[in-house]
C-alpha positions, 0 to 999 in steps of 0.5 A, spaced: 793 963 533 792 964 526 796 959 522 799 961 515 799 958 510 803 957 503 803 958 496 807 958 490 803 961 484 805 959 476 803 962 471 804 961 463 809 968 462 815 965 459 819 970 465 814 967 471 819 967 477 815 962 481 813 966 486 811 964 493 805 968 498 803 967 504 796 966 505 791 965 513 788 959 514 781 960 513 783 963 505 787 957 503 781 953 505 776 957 499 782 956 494 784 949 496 777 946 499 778 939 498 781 935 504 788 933 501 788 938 495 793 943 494 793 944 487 788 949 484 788 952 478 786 959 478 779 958 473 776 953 477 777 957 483 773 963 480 768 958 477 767 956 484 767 962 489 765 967 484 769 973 481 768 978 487 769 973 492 776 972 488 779 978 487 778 979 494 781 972 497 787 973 491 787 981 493 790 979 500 795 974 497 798 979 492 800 984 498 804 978 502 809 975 499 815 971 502 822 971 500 824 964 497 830 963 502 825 964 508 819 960 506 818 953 511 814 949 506 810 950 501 803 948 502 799 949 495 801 951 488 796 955 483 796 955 476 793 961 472 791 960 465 795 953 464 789 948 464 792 943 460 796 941 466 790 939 470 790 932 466 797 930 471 792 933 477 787 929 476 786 929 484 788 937 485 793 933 490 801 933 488 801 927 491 797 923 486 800 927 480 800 923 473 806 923 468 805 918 464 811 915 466 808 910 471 807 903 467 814 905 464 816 905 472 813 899 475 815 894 469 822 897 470 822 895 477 820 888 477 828 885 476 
């Protein structure tokens, strides 16, 4: 069994809908290799795996994606040519996602 995985992918067009593609297990784990990484930034992708390599893997993502209202979760989020948001990323994981605010939040919460 195959398991699919997937992938909302945010680009800097000022008209980017946020559109989520579906992807096979084996692809996910060549654009997310890290164990709990499901932020990838579409430069250090091709960096990583060579541009051949890419343009297969993102060939197959274009071709299936999913409707918004059908989607089960969202597994990872790719970004194309939004670098500058790889400081709130410095993990590749949502989870540890820095925004700066965090200080503010931990002395605001010791009343």
């Amino acid at each position: 069994m195959v398991r699919i995985r997937n992938i909302q992918v945010i680009d800097r067009a000022l008209n980017c809908t946020y559109d989520i593609f579906s992807i096979g297990e084996d692809d996910f784990k060549e654009i997310f290799p890290g164990q709990f990484q499901d932020i990838e930034f579409v430069k250090d992708f091709v960096t990583r795996v060579g541009d051949e390599r890419a343009t297969r893997i993102l060939s197959r993502l274009w071709k299936t994606r999913v409707d918004k209202k059908k989607v089960r979760g969202i597994h990872g989020t790719l970004f194309f040519e939004l670098d500058f948001k790889k400081k709130y990323y410095p993990t590749k994981s949502e989870h540890d996602m820095v925004t700066g605010f965090e200080n503010n939040l931990k002395t605001t919460n010791k009343t």
